[in-house]
C-alpha positions in Angstrom: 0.0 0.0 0.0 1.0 3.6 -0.2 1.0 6.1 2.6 -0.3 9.5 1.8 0.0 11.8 5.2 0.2 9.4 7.3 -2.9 7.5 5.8 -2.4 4.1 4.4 -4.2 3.3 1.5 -4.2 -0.7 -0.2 -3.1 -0.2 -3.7 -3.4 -3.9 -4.6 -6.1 -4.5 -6.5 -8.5 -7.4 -5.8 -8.2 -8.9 -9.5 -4.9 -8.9 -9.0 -5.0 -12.7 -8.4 -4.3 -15.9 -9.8 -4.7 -19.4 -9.1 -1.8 -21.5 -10.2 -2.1 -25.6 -9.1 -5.1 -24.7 -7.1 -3.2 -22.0 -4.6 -4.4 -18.1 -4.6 -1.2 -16.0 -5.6 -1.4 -12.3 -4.9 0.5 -11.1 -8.3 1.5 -7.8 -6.2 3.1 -9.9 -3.9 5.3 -11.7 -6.4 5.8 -8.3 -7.9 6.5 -6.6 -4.4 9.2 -9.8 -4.5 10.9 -9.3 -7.9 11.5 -5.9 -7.6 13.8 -6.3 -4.5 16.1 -7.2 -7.2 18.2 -4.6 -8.3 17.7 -5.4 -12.0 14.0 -5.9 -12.0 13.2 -2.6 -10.4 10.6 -1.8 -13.4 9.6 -5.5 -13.6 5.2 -5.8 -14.3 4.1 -9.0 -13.4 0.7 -10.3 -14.8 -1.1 -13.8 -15.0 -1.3 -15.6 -17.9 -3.1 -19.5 -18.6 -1.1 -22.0 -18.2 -1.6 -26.1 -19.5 -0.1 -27.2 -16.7 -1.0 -25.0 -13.7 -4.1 -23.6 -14.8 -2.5 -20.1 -14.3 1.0 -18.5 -14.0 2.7 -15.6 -13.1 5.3 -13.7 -16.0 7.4 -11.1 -15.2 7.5 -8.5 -18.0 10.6 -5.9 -17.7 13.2 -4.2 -19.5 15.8 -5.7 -18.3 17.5 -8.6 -20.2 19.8 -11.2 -19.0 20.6 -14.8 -18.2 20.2 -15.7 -14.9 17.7 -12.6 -13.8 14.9 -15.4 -13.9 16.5 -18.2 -11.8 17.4 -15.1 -9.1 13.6 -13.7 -9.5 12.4 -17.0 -9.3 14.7 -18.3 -5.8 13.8 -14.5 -4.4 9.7 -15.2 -4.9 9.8 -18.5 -3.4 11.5 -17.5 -0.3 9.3 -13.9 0.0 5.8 -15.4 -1.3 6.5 -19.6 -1.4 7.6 -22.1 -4.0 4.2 -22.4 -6.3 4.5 -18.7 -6.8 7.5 -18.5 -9.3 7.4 -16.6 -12.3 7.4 -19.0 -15.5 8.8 -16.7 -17.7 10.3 -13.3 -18.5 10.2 -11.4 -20.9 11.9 -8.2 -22.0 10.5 -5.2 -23.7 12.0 -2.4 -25.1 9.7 0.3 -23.0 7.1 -1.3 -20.1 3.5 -0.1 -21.3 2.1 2.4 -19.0 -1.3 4.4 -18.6 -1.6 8.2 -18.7 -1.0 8.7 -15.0 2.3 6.9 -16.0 1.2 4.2 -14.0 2.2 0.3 -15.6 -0.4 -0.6 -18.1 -1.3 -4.1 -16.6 -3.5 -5.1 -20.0 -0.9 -4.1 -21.9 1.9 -5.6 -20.6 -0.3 -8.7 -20.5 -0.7 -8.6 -24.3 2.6 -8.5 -25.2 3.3 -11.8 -23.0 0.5 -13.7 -24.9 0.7 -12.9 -28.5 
């Protein structure tokens, strides 16, 4: 959440859930998680069907590089637990975002399923 003079306000939105091999994952958690590292700092993470888990989590960032999933991946499972690793990433030239220059979730969520 944000606080705003002293006032907290819950920024996570209630959508903003999956259910991967039958377990609720907050997808602001696992993005509160990926962004601890130093790389991922503009990292979007959105849901996206999966065969084999009914739903997953993909990180969508700007940042390229072997190994940045493997790290984002050991850092969700010890902040948020093991079934809520990221299955992919995948890098963009500019993340997608809204007028208010907020992330545009949709967006973001496009580019990962096309």
């Amino acid at each position: 959440g944000d606080v705003v003079d002293g006032v907290v306000s819950v920024t996570g939105r209630l959508d903003n859930v999956i259910v991967s091999g039958g377990t609720n994952i907050s997808l602001d958690r696992v993005e509160d998680a990926v962004r601890t590292v130093r790389a991922l700092q503009d990292a979007v993470v959105v849901g996206v069907d999966d065969r084999r888990w009914g739903e997953a989590s993909v990180i969508v960032t700007t940042a390229g590089g072997d190994g940045l999933l493997a790290i984002a991946r050991a850092v969700v499972e010890a902040e948020v637990g093991p079934y809520a690793r990221p299955s992919r990433l995948l890098t963009v030239e500019a993340i997608p975002t809204l007028p208010s220059g907020k992330p545009d979730r949709r967006a973001c969520r496009e580019l990962v399923v096309r």
